[in-house]
N, C-alpha and C positions, 0 to 999 in steps of 0.2 A: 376044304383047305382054305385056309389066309390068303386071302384077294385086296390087292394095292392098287383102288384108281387115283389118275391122277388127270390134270386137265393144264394147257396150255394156253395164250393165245402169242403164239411165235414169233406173229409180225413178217412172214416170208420164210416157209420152212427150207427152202433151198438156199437162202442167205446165211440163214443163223441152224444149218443143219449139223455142225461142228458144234452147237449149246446143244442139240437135242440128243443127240446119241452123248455129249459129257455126262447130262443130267440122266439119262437112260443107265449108262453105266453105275453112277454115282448112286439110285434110287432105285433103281431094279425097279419101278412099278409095272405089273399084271399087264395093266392095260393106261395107255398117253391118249386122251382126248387133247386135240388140235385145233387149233381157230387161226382165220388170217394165215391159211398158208399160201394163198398168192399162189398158186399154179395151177392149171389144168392137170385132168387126171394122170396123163400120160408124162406130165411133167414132174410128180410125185415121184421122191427120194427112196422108189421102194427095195429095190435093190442093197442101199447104203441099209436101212433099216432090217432088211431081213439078214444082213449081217451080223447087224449087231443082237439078236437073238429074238427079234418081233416079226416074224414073218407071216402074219396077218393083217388085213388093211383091209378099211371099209374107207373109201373117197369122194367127197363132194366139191370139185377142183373148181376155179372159176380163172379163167386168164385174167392178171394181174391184182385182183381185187377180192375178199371177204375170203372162199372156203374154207373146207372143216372137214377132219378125218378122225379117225378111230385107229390104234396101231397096237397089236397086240401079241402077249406070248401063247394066247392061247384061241383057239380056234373061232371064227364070227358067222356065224348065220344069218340068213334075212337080211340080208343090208337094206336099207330104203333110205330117201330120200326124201325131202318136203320141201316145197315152197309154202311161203306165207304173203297173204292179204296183197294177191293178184301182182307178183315182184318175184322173176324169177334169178334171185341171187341165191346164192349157195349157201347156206345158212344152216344146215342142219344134215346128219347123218344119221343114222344107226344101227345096231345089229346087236343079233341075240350071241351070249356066249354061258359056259357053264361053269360052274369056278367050284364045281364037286356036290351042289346042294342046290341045285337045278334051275332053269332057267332066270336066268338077269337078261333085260335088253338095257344097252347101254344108247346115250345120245350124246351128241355131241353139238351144242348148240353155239352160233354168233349171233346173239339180237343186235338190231342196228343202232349205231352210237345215238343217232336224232340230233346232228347236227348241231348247232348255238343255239338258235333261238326256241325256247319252250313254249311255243306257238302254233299249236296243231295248222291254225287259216291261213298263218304267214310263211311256216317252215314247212315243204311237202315232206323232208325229213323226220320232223320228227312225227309227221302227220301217220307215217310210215311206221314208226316205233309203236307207235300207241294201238295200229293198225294190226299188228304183229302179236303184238304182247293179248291183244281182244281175243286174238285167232288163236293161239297157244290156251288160253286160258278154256276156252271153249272145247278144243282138243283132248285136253286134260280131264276132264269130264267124263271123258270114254270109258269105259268099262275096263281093257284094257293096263289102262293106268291105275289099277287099285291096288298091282303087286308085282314085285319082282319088276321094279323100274330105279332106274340113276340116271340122270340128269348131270349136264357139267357142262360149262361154257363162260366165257365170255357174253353176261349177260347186260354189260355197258349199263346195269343199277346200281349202286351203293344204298342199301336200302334201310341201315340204321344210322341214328346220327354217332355215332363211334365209328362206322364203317368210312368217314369221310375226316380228312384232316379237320374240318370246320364245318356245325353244322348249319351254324346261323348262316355263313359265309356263302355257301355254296345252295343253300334252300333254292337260289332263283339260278341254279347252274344245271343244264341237261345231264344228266344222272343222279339227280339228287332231289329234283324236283319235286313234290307232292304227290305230285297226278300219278308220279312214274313210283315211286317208293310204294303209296300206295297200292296202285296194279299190281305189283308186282307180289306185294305180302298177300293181297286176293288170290292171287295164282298162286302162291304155295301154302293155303289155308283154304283150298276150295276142296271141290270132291275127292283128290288123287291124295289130300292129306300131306304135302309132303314135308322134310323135315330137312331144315338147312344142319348138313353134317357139320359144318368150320362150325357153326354155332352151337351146335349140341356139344362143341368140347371146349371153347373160353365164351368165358361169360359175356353179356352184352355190354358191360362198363369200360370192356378192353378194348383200345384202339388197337385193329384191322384193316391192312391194305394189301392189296396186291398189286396196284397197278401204282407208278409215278411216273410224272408227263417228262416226254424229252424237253422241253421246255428250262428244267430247273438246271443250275449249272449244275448242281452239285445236290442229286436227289439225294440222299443221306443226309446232309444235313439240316436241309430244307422238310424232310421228311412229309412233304405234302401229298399225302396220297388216298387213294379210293380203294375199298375192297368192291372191284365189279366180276370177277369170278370167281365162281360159285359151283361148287356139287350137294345136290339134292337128289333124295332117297325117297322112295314111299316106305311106310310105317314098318312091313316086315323087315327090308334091307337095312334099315336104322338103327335098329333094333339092334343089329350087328356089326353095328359100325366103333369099332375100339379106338380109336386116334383120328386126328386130323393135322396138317402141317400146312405152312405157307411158308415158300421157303425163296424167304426173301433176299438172301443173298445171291441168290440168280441174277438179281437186279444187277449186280457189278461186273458178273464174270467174265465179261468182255467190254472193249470198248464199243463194241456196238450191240448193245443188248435189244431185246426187245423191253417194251417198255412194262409188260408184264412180268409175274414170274407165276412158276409153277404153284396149285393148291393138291394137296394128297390126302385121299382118305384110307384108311386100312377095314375090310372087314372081315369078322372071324365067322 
């Protein structure tokens, strides 16, 4: 059957738990990867969600800070859990589900923003990021990951220059950086093969964002934005990947939005 993921990063899912069940209703997607839900596991909206017809939940909660869940119409296996490069933040979930044509494990990933400065000796932040992204990429390699995987997160890269309002601009801005653009094209060009879905459906000439900084008074018009979340496939699931959306009008639908919006992939 036709399976709809889709991937968030919320900014506080008990905040902005009124966008997530609008856009749930609005989108009907399968299965919601979540980023930045700011709560412990006990403190997770699960209840409110399995109302609204997602009564599945895999949770990697963190009091106040980072976590990441998985929230779905259909049933999750295997949850697990990862820390990366000796940093025990909540950054990552997963679990196995079946969407009729057998096992998919899905992931739901938050790599870390790396701070300002692009200075591994000076920033232990983003010394952290590059730390992270070493450790993922070596992961990836597993045997594992050569079929029947999806990826999706808040990956805090913008990794082509379309995917950023500016490329000359931002070259020396953490997410956009070399060091990190390139890592990051390594990891999805290494063993696991994977294939950026948003990109397999508009071309690379077409400016993409997902994220605009609260910062702008007026992000629309200003339209200065980063595509840093991302759903990636290995080569069988791609394969079957019919559409993609960023649906950027999320960005408005309240006065306190997150600063993100929702990316959806469909596969047949």
């Amino acid at each position: 059957m036709p399976a709809t993921f889709a991937t968030w990063n919320i900014n506080s899912v008990r905040l902005r738990l009124g966008l997530v069940l609008d856009f749930l209703e609005r989108y009907r997607p399968d299965v919601l990867m979540l980023q930045e839900i700011k709560c412990t596991n006990d403190q997770f909206p699960a209840a409110a969600l399995t109302e609204a017809g997602y009564p599945h939940h895999a949770v990697h909660g963190q009091k106040g800070y980072h976590g990441v869940a998985i929230v779905s119409r259909l049933p999750l296996a295997d949850v697990t859990r990862r820390s990366f490069f000796d940093v025990d933040d909540s950054r990552h979930v997963s679990a196995r589900l079946d969407i009729g044509s057998g096992p998919i494990t899905a992931h739901s990933f938050y790599i870390p923003a790396g701070g300002d400065l692009p200075d591994p000796e000076l920033n232990p932040k983003f010394k952290h990021k590059l730390g992270f992204l070493a450790e993922l990429k070596t992961w990836f390699e597993e045997p594992q990951f050569g079929s029947g995987q999806i990826i999706a997160g808040d990956f805090n890269i913008a990794p082509h220059e379309n995917d950023v309002w500016s490329h000359k601009q931002l070259l020396d801005v953490v997410s956009h950086t070399p060091i990190e653009t390139t890592t990051l094209d390594a990891i999805r060009d290494g063993g696991s093969g994977w294939v950026d879905l948003v990109r397999k459906h508009f071309p690379y000439d077409e400016k993409l964002y997902s994220w605009w900084s609260y910062r702008a008074q007026d992000w629309e018009a200003s339209n200065r934005g980063r595509r840093l979340d991302h759903i990636w496939a290995t080569a069988d699931l791609a394969a079957r990947c019919s559409g993609a959306e960023i649906v950027r009008p999320a960005r408005g639908w309240s006065a306190k939005p997150s600063d993100h919006v929702p990316v959806l992939v469909r596969l047949d």
